[in-house]
C-alpha positions in Angstrom: 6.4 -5.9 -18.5 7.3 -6.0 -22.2 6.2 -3.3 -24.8 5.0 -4.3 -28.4 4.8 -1.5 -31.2 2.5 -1.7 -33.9 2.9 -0.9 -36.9 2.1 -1.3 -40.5 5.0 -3.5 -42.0 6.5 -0.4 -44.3 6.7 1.7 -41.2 9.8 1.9 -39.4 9.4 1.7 -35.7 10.0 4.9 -33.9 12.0 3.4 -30.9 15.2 2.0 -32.7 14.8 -0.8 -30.6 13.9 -0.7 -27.5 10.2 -2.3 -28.0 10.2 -6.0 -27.0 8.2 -7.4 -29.6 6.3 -6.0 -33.0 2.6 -6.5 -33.9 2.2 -6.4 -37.8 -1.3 -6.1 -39.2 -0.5 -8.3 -42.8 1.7 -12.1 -42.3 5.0 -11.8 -41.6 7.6 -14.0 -40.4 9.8 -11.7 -38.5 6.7 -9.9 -36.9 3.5 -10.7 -34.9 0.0 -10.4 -36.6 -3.1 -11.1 -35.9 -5.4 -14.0 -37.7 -8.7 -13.9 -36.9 -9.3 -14.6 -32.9 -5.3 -15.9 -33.3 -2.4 -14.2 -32.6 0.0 -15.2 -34.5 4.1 -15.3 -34.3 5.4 -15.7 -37.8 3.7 -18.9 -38.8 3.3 -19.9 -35.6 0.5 -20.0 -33.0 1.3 -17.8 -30.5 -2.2 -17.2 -28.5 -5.9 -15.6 -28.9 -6.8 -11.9 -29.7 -9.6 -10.9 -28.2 -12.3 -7.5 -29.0 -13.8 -7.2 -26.0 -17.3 -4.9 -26.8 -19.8 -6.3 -24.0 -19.6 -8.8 -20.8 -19.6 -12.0 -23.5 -16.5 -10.8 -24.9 -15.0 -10.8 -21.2 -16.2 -14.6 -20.8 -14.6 -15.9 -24.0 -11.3 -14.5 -22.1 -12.2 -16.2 -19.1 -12.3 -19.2 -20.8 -8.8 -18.8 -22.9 -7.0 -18.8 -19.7 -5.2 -21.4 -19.3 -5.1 -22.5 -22.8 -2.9 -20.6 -24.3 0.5 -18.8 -23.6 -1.2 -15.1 -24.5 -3.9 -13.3 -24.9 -4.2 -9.7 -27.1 -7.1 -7.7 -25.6 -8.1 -4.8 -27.1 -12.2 -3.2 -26.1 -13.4 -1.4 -28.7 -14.4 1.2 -25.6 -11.7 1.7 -23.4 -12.7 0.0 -19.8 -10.2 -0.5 -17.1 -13.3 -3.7 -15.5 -12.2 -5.8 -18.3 -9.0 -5.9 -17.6 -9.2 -6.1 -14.1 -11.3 -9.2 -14.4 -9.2 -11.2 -16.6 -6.2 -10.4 -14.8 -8.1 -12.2 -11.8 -9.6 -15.0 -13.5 -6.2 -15.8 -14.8 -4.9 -16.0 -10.9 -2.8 -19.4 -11.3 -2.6 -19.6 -15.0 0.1 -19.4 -17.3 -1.5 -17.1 -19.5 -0.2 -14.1 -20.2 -2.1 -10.6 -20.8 -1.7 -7.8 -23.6 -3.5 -4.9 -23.9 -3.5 -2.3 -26.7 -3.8 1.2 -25.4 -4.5 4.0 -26.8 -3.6 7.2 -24.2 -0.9 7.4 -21.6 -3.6 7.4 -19.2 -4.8 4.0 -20.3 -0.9 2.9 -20.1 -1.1 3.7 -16.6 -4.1 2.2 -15.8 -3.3 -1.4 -17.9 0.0 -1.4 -16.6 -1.2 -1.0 -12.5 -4.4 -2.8 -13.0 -4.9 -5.0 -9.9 -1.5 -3.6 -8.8 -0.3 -6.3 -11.1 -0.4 -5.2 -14.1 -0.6 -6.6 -17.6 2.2 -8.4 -18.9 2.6 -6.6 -21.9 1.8 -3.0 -23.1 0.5 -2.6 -26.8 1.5 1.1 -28.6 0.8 2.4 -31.8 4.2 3.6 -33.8 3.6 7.2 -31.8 6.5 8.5 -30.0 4.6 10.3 -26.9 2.4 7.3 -26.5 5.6 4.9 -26.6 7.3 7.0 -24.3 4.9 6.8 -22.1 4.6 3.1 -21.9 8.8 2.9 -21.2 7.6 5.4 -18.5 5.1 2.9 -17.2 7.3 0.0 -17.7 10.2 1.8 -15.0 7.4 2.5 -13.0 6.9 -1.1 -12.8 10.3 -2.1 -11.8 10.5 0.2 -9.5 7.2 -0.9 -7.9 7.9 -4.2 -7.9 11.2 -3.7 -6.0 9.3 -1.4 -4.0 7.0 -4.7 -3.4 9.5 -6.6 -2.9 11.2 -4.6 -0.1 7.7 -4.2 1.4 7.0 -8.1 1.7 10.4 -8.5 3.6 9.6 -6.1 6.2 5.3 -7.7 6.6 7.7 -10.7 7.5 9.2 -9.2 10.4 7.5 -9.2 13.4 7.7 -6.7 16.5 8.3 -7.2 20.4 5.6 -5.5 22.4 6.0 -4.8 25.6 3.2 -4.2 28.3 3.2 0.0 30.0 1.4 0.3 32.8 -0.6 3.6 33.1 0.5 6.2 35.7 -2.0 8.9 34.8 -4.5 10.4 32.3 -4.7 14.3 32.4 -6.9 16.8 30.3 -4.4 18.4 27.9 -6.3 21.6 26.6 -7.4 22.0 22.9 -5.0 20.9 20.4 -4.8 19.7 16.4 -5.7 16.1 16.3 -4.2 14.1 13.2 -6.3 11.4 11.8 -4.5 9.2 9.6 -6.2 7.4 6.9 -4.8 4.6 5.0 -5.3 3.0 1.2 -5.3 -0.4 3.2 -8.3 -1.4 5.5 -6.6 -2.7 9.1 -8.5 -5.2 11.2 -9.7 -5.5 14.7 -6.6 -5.8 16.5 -4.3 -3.5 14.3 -3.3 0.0 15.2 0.0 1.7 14.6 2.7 2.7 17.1 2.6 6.6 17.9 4.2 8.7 21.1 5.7 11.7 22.4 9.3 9.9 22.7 10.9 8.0 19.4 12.1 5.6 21.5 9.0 4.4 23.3 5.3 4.5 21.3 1.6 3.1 22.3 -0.3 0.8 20.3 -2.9 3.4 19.2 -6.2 1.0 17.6 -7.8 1.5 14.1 -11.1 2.6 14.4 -12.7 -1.0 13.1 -14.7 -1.2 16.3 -18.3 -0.6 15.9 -20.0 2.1 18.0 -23.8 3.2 18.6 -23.1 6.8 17.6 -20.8 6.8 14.2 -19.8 4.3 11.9 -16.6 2.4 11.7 -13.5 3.9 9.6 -11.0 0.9 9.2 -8.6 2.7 7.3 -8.4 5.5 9.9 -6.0 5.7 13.2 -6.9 8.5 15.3 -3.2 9.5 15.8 -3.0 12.5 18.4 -1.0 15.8 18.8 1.5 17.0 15.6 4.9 16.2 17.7 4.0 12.9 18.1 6.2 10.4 16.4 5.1 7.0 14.3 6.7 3.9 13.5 7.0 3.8 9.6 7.6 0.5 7.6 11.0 1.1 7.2 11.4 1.3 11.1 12.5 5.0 11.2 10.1 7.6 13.0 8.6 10.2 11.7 6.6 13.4 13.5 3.0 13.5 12.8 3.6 16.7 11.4 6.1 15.5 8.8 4.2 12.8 7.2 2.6 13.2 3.6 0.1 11.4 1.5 2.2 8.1 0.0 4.4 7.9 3.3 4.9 3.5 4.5 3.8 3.5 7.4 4.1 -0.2 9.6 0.6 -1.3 10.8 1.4 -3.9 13.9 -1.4 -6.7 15.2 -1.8 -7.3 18.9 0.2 -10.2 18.1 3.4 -8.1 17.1 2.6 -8.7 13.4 3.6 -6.3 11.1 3.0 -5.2 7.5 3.5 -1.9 5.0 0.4 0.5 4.6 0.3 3.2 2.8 -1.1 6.8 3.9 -3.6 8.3 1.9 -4.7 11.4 3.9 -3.8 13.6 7.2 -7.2 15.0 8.7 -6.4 18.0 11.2 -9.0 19.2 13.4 -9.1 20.9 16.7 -10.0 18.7 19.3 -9.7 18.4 23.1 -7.0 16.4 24.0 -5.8 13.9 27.1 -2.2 13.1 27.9 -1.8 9.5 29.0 1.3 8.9 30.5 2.5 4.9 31.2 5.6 3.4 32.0 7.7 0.6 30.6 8.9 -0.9 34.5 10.5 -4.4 32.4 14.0 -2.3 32.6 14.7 -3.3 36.5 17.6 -1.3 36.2 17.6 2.3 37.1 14.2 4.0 36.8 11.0 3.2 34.7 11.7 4.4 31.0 8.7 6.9 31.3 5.8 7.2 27.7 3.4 9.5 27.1 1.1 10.2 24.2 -1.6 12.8 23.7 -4.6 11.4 22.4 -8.4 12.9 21.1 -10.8 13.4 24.1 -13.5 10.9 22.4 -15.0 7.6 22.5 -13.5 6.3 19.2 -10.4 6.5 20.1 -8.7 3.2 22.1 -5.1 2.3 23.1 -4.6 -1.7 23.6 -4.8 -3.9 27.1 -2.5 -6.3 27.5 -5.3 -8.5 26.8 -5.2 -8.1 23.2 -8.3 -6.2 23.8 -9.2 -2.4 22.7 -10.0 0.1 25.5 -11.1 3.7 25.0 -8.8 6.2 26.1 -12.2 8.0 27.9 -12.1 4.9 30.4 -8.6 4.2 30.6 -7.9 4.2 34.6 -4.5 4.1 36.4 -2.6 1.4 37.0 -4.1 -0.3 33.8 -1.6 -2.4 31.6 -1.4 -1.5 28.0 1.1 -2.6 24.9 3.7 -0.7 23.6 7.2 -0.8 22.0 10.0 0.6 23.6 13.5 0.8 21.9 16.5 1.4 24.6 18.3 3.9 21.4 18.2 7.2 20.9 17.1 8.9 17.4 18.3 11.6 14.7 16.4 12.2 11.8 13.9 9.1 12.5 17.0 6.8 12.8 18.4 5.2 15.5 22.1 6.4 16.6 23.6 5.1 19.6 24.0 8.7 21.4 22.6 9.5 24.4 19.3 11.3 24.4 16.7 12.4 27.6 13.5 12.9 25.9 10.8 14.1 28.4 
Protein backbone atom coordinates (compact mmCIF):
# COMPACT_ATOMS: atom_id res chain seq x y z
CA UNK A 1 0.00 0.00 0.00
CA UNK A 2 1.63 3.28 -0.97
CA UNK A 3 1.25 6.62 0.93
CA UNK A 4 0.82 10.05 -0.98
CA UNK A 5 1.40 13.44 1.01
CA UNK A 6 -0.23 16.46 0.10
CA UNK A 7 0.87 19.40 0.13
CA UNK A 8 0.87 22.80 -1.24
CA UNK A 9 3.99 23.07 -3.57
CA UNK A 10 6.04 25.67 -1.19
CA UNK A 11 5.53 23.24 1.64
CA UNK A 12 8.21 20.88 2.45
CA UNK A 13 6.91 17.48 3.14
CA UNK A 14 7.19 16.43 6.74
CA UNK A 15 8.44 12.83 6.03
CA UNK A 16 11.90 13.40 4.39
CA UNK A 17 11.00 10.81 2.21
CA UNK A 18 9.40 8.10 3.05
CA UNK A 19 5.87 9.02 1.21
CA UNK A 20 5.60 7.12 -2.06
CA UNK A 21 4.17 9.69 -4.17
CA UNK A 22 3.17 13.69 -3.74
CA UNK A 23 -0.25 15.20 -4.54
CA UNK A 24 0.23 19.03 -5.44
CA UNK A 25 -2.89 21.20 -5.67
CA UNK A 26 -1.35 23.87 -8.65
CA UNK A 27 0.54 21.91 -12.10
CA UNK A 28 3.69 20.60 -11.53
CA UNK A 29 5.84 18.34 -13.24
CA UNK A 30 7.64 16.66 -10.53
CA UNK A 31 4.33 16.23 -8.41
CA UNK A 32 0.76 14.93 -8.85
CA UNK A 33 -2.29 17.35 -9.04
CA UNK A 34 -5.51 17.19 -9.67
CA UNK A 35 -7.40 18.73 -13.04
CA UNK A 36 -10.81 18.66 -12.84
CA UNK A 37 -12.34 14.88 -12.53
CA UNK A 38 -8.37 14.03 -13.72
CA UNK A 39 -5.66 13.19 -11.89
CA UNK A 40 -2.90 14.18 -13.20
CA UNK A 41 1.06 13.03 -13.08
CA UNK A 42 3.08 15.93 -14.29
CA UNK A 43 1.53 16.42 -17.71
CA UNK A 44 0.43 13.24 -17.92
CA UNK A 45 -2.93 11.45 -17.49
CA UNK A 46 -2.62 9.46 -14.69
CA UNK A 47 -6.47 8.47 -13.74
CA UNK A 48 -9.91 10.15 -12.37
CA UNK A 49 -10.56 12.03 -8.98
CA UNK A 50 -13.53 11.43 -7.74
CA UNK A 51 -15.96 13.73 -4.83
CA UNK A 52 -18.06 11.33 -3.77
CA UNK A 53 -21.23 13.42 -1.84
CA UNK A 54 -24.33 10.98 -2.64
CA UNK A 55 -24.90 7.30 -4.24
CA UNK A 56 -24.40 9.04 -7.99
CA UNK A 57 -20.99 9.93 -7.11
CA UNK A 58 -20.39 6.12 -6.10
CA UNK A 59 -21.73 5.09 -9.70
CA UNK A 60 -19.48 7.36 -11.74
CA UNK A 61 -16.65 5.19 -9.73
CA UNK A 62 -18.31 2.21 -10.68
CA UNK A 63 -18.06 3.00 -13.98
CA UNK A 64 -14.19 4.30 -14.05
CA UNK A 65 -13.12 0.89 -13.19
CA UNK A 66 -11.52 -0.51 -15.55
CA UNK A 67 -10.72 2.48 -17.53
CA UNK A 68 -8.16 3.84 -15.97
CA UNK A 69 -4.92 2.87 -13.89
CA UNK A 70 -6.29 5.06 -10.58
CA UNK A 71 -8.86 6.50 -9.06
CA UNK A 72 -8.52 9.56 -6.12
CA UNK A 73 -11.65 9.24 -3.94
CA UNK A 74 -12.24 11.66 -1.54
CA UNK A 75 -16.34 12.06 0.16
CA UNK A 76 -16.93 15.19 1.12
CA UNK A 77 -18.48 13.18 4.44
CA UNK A 78 -16.41 10.63 5.59
CA UNK A 79 -18.23 7.01 4.75
CA UNK A 80 -16.39 3.76 5.09
CA UNK A 81 -19.89 2.19 2.30
CA UNK A 82 -18.17 4.02 -0.47
CA UNK A 83 -15.20 2.65 -0.28
CA UNK A 84 -16.21 -0.70 0.47
CA UNK A 85 -18.34 -0.71 -2.68
CA UNK A 86 -15.75 0.37 -5.17
CA UNK A 87 -13.26 -1.72 -3.78
CA UNK A 88 -15.85 -4.64 -4.90
CA UNK A 89 -16.94 -3.36 -8.03
CA UNK A 90 -13.43 -3.13 -9.01
CA UNK A 91 -13.00 -7.14 -8.15
CA UNK A 92 -11.01 -8.07 -11.54
CA UNK A 93 -9.96 -4.68 -12.61
CA UNK A 94 -6.81 -3.09 -12.96
CA UNK A 95 -7.83 -0.05 -11.32
CA UNK A 96 -6.30 0.99 -8.49
CA UNK A 97 -7.88 2.86 -5.41
CA UNK A 98 -6.84 6.15 -3.36
CA UNK A 99 -8.46 7.58 -0.68
CA UNK A 100 -7.80 10.83 1.12
CA UNK A 101 -8.21 10.57 4.87
CA UNK A 102 -8.51 12.82 7.16
CA UNK A 103 -8.14 10.91 10.97
CA UNK A 104 -6.06 7.94 11.90
CA UNK A 105 -9.30 6.28 12.38
CA UNK A 106 -10.31 6.68 8.76
CA UNK A 107 -6.58 5.36 7.89
CA UNK A 108 -7.56 2.32 9.59
CA UNK A 109 -10.64 1.89 8.20
CA UNK A 110 -9.47 2.74 4.19
CA UNK A 111 -6.61 0.82 4.66
CA UNK A 112 -8.68 -2.70 6.04
CA UNK A 113 -11.70 -2.01 4.05
CA UNK A 114 -12.95 -5.35 2.72
CA UNK A 115 -9.84 -6.81 4.45
CA UNK A 116 -8.27 -5.59 1.25
CA UNK A 117 -7.65 -2.43 1.61
CA UNK A 118 -7.10 0.57 -0.60
CA UNK A 119 -4.12 0.72 -2.64
CA UNK A 120 -3.03 3.92 -1.64
CA UNK A 121 -3.45 6.10 1.58
CA UNK A 122 -3.87 9.98 0.92
CA UNK A 123 -2.35 12.39 4.05
CA UNK A 124 -2.31 15.89 4.57
CA UNK A 125 1.51 17.29 5.27
CA UNK A 126 0.55 16.49 9.26
CA UNK A 127 2.98 14.48 11.07
CA UNK A 128 0.56 12.40 13.52
CA UNK A 129 -1.75 11.77 10.66
CA UNK A 130 1.26 10.55 8.44
CA UNK A 131 2.47 8.56 11.04
CA UNK A 132 -0.40 6.94 11.35
CA UNK A 133 -0.83 5.93 7.78
CA UNK A 134 3.10 4.28 7.89
CA UNK A 135 1.44 2.60 10.95
CA UNK A 136 -1.35 1.29 8.80
CA UNK A 137 0.83 0.58 5.95
CA UNK A 138 3.04 -2.14 8.46
CA UNK A 139 -0.03 -3.26 9.61
CA UNK A 140 -0.76 -4.25 6.08
CA UNK A 141 2.35 -6.15 5.56
CA UNK A 142 2.05 -7.80 8.36
CA UNK A 143 -1.54 -8.90 7.60
CA UNK A 144 -0.90 -9.88 4.40
CA UNK A 145 1.85 -12.26 5.50
CA UNK A 146 -0.32 -13.18 8.15
CA UNK A 147 -2.82 -14.00 5.02
CA UNK A 148 -0.51 -15.60 3.35
CA UNK A 149 0.51 -18.02 6.09
CA UNK A 150 -3.23 -18.52 6.70
CA UNK A 151 -4.01 -19.66 2.96
CA UNK A 152 -1.23 -22.36 3.25
CA UNK A 153 -2.53 -24.04 6.15
CA UNK A 154 -6.74 -23.78 4.56
CA UNK A 155 -4.79 -25.99 2.02
CA UNK A 156 -3.91 -28.64 4.22
CA UNK A 157 -6.21 -31.07 4.93
CA UNK A 158 -6.69 -33.45 8.09
CA UNK A 159 -6.94 -37.37 8.68
CA UNK A 160 -10.04 -38.21 10.64
CA UNK A 161 -10.31 -41.17 12.18
CA UNK A 162 -13.61 -42.88 13.34
CA UNK A 163 -13.90 -43.39 17.83
CA UNK A 164 -16.30 -45.57 18.82
CA UNK A 165 -18.23 -44.59 21.95
CA UNK A 166 -17.63 -46.65 25.20
CA UNK A 167 -19.80 -44.51 27.51
CA UNK A 168 -21.70 -41.19 28.26
CA UNK A 169 -21.79 -40.29 31.98
CA UNK A 170 -23.34 -37.21 33.81
CA UNK A 171 -20.37 -35.12 34.92
CA UNK A 172 -21.87 -32.59 37.54
CA UNK A 173 -22.11 -28.82 37.01
CA UNK A 174 -19.18 -27.28 35.38
CA UNK A 175 -18.08 -23.83 33.20
CA UNK A 176 -19.10 -24.43 29.67
CA UNK A 177 -16.93 -22.40 26.99
CA UNK A 178 -18.79 -21.30 23.97
CA UNK A 179 -16.63 -20.17 21.40
CA UNK A 180 -17.73 -17.72 18.89
CA UNK A 181 -16.01 -16.96 15.78
CA UNK A 182 -15.60 -13.61 13.23
CA UNK A 183 -16.15 -16.41 10.44
CA UNK A 184 -19.67 -18.09 9.91
CA UNK A 185 -18.84 -22.26 9.69
CA UNK A 186 -21.22 -24.41 7.74
CA UNK A 187 -23.15 -27.56 8.28
CA UNK A 188 -20.60 -30.03 8.51
CA UNK A 189 -17.81 -27.83 10.30
CA UNK A 190 -16.91 -28.05 13.88
CA UNK A 191 -13.50 -27.83 15.53
CA UNK A 192 -11.44 -30.54 17.17
CA UNK A 193 -11.64 -30.18 21.18
CA UNK A 194 -10.67 -33.10 24.06
CA UNK A 195 -9.48 -33.83 27.32
CA UNK A 196 -6.11 -35.37 25.76
CA UNK A 197 -3.84 -33.12 23.20
CA UNK A 198 -3.16 -36.03 21.39
CA UNK A 199 -6.66 -37.33 20.66
CA UNK A 200 -9.83 -34.57 20.11
CA UNK A 201 -13.68 -35.06 18.91
CA UNK A 202 -15.09 -33.26 16.09
CA UNK A 203 -17.29 -31.05 18.17
CA UNK A 204 -20.29 -29.35 15.40
CA UNK A 205 -20.98 -25.65 14.98
CA UNK A 206 -24.29 -24.84 15.91
CA UNK A 207 -25.62 -24.22 12.12
CA UNK A 208 -28.28 -26.85 12.65
CA UNK A 209 -31.73 -25.49 12.98
CA UNK A 210 -33.74 -26.42 16.12
CA UNK A 211 -37.52 -25.82 17.19
CA UNK A 212 -36.58 -24.15 20.43
CA UNK A 213 -33.55 -21.48 19.67
CA UNK A 214 -32.18 -20.16 16.72
CA UNK A 215 -29.05 -21.11 14.92
CA UNK A 216 -25.50 -19.47 15.92
CA UNK A 217 -23.00 -20.42 13.05
CA UNK A 218 -20.26 -18.75 14.36
CA UNK A 219 -20.58 -20.53 17.73
CA UNK A 220 -18.90 -24.11 18.83
CA UNK A 221 -20.17 -25.18 22.05
CA UNK A 222 -16.67 -26.20 23.28
CA UNK A 223 -17.03 -27.94 26.85
CA UNK A 224 -15.08 -27.95 30.14
CA UNK A 225 -11.84 -25.19 30.65
CA UNK A 226 -9.10 -28.10 30.49
CA UNK A 227 -10.15 -29.08 27.38
CA UNK A 228 -7.70 -28.66 24.58
CA UNK A 229 -8.37 -27.33 20.75
CA UNK A 230 -6.72 -27.67 17.59
CA UNK A 231 -5.50 -24.13 16.56
CA UNK A 232 -4.54 -23.20 12.79
CA UNK A 233 -1.19 -23.47 13.38
CA UNK A 234 -1.64 -27.14 14.62
CA UNK A 235 -0.53 -26.54 18.23
CA UNK A 236 -3.14 -27.04 21.13
CA UNK A 237 -4.24 -24.81 23.23
CA UNK A 238 -6.54 -25.26 26.73
CA UNK A 239 -9.88 -23.81 26.59
CA UNK A 240 -8.95 -21.78 29.30
CA UNK A 241 -5.96 -20.21 27.58
CA UNK A 242 -7.50 -18.91 24.51
CA UNK A 243 -8.24 -15.11 23.96
CA UNK A 244 -10.27 -13.07 21.60
CA UNK A 245 -7.95 -12.87 18.09
CA UNK A 246 -6.57 -16.55 18.79
CA UNK A 247 -6.46 -18.92 14.91
CA UNK A 248 -8.12 -21.45 15.53
CA UNK A 249 -8.41 -24.50 12.54
CA UNK A 250 -12.16 -25.10 11.70
CA UNK A 251 -12.15 -28.80 9.99
CA UNK A 252 -15.22 -30.21 7.49
CA UNK A 253 -16.52 -33.72 7.87
CA UNK A 254 -14.43 -34.07 4.88
CA UNK A 255 -10.99 -33.40 6.82
CA UNK A 256 -11.02 -29.82 5.23
CA UNK A 257 -9.45 -27.27 6.98
CA UNK A 258 -9.15 -23.48 7.14
CA UNK A 259 -8.04 -20.49 9.71
CA UNK A 260 -10.93 -18.79 11.80
CA UNK A 261 -10.52 -16.32 13.97
CA UNK A 262 -12.03 -16.19 17.75
CA UNK A 263 -13.97 -13.40 18.54
CA UNK A 264 -15.40 -14.19 22.09
CA UNK A 265 -15.27 -17.00 25.01
CA UNK A 266 -18.86 -17.26 26.69
CA UNK A 267 -18.55 -19.06 30.18
CA UNK A 268 -21.54 -20.20 31.79
CA UNK A 269 -22.32 -22.85 34.29
CA UNK A 270 -23.85 -25.64 32.80
CA UNK A 271 -24.42 -29.45 33.46
CA UNK A 272 -22.03 -31.31 31.89
CA UNK A 273 -21.64 -35.14 30.25
CA UNK A 274 -18.38 -36.98 29.78
CA UNK A 275 -18.28 -38.95 26.62
CA UNK A 276 -15.61 -41.26 26.48
CA UNK A 277 -14.79 -43.19 22.86
CA UNK A 278 -11.95 -45.02 21.71
CA UNK A 279 -9.70 -44.87 18.72
CA UNK A 280 -9.37 -49.16 18.27
CA UNK A 281 -7.42 -48.44 14.45
CA UNK A 282 -4.01 -48.91 16.64
CA UNK A 283 -4.26 -52.96 16.61
CA UNK A 284 -1.27 -52.78 18.64
CA UNK A 285 -1.46 -52.75 22.28
CA UNK A 286 -4.65 -51.32 23.80
CA UNK A 287 -7.31 -48.79 22.38
CA UNK A 288 -5.77 -45.11 22.66
CA UNK A 289 -8.65 -44.12 24.98
CA UNK A 290 -10.66 -39.98 24.35
CA UNK A 291 -12.83 -38.33 26.35
CA UNK A 292 -14.38 -34.91 26.23
CA UNK A 293 -16.84 -33.21 28.47
CA UNK A 294 -19.52 -31.61 26.67
CA UNK A 295 -22.85 -29.14 27.71
CA UNK A 296 -25.91 -31.30 28.86
CA UNK A 297 -28.18 -29.81 25.96
CA UNK A 298 -29.77 -30.40 22.76
CA UNK A 299 -27.57 -27.96 20.65
CA UNK A 300 -24.72 -29.42 21.19
CA UNK A 301 -23.68 -32.47 18.59
CA UNK A 302 -20.40 -34.48 18.01
CA UNK A 303 -20.09 -36.12 14.37
CA UNK A 304 -21.17 -39.85 13.09
CA UNK A 305 -19.05 -41.36 10.94
CA UNK A 306 -21.74 -40.69 8.54
CA UNK A 307 -20.75 -37.22 8.06
CA UNK A 308 -23.88 -36.59 9.86
CA UNK A 309 -24.37 -34.34 13.30
CA UNK A 310 -25.75 -36.17 16.34
CA UNK A 311 -26.66 -34.57 19.67
CA UNK A 312 -24.60 -35.48 22.44
CA UNK A 313 -28.19 -36.00 24.61
CA UNK A 314 -28.80 -39.13 22.20
CA UNK A 315 -25.42 -40.29 21.66
CA UNK A 316 -25.62 -44.16 22.70
CA UNK A 317 -22.79 -46.69 23.16
CA UNK A 318 -21.11 -48.35 20.73
CA UNK A 319 -21.87 -45.43 18.22
CA UNK A 320 -18.95 -44.44 15.77
CA UNK A 321 -18.00 -40.89 15.76
CA UNK A 322 -14.83 -38.82 13.98
CA UNK A 323 -11.99 -37.65 15.57
CA UNK A 324 -8.26 -36.97 15.23
CA UNK A 325 -5.80 -38.81 17.01
CA UNK A 326 -2.01 -37.92 16.92
CA UNK A 327 0.28 -40.95 18.25
CA UNK A 328 2.82 -37.72 19.98
CA UNK A 329 2.97 -36.41 23.05
CA UNK A 330 2.67 -32.45 23.71
CA UNK A 331 4.57 -29.51 25.69
CA UNK A 332 3.36 -26.14 25.49
CA UNK A 333 0.65 -27.09 22.59
CA UNK A 334 3.62 -28.60 20.52
CA UNK A 335 4.27 -31.85 19.72
CA UNK A 336 7.70 -33.43 21.26
CA UNK A 337 8.41 -36.89 20.76
CA UNK A 338 8.56 -37.75 24.79
CA UNK A 339 6.54 -40.08 26.21
CA UNK A 340 3.34 -38.87 27.90
CA UNK A 341 0.14 -41.07 29.71
CA UNK A 342 -2.63 -38.62 29.65
CA UNK A 343 -5.75 -40.01 31.34
Amino acid sequence: MEIWLRLGNDVAPVDQGEATRYLGDTPRSDRMWVDGERLMDGDNPMGAYLMIRDGEGQHQGVALMGSVDWILVECETWSMIPLENLLAAREGSHTKLAAVIRTPTEAQGAGFALDIGVDALVVDNHMPLFEAALSVQSQRGEHIEEVSENARVETESIDLQTLTVVSVEEAGVGDRYCLDLLSLLSQGEGLLIGSSASALVLVHSETIPSTFVPTRPFRVNAGAPHGYVLMADWSTKYLAELVAGDRLLAVSVEGETRSVGLGRLKIEQRPMLKITAEDTSNNKGKPNKVHVFMQQAETVRLVADSGKACSVTSIDRNQDILGWTDRGARHLGRAISSPVEER
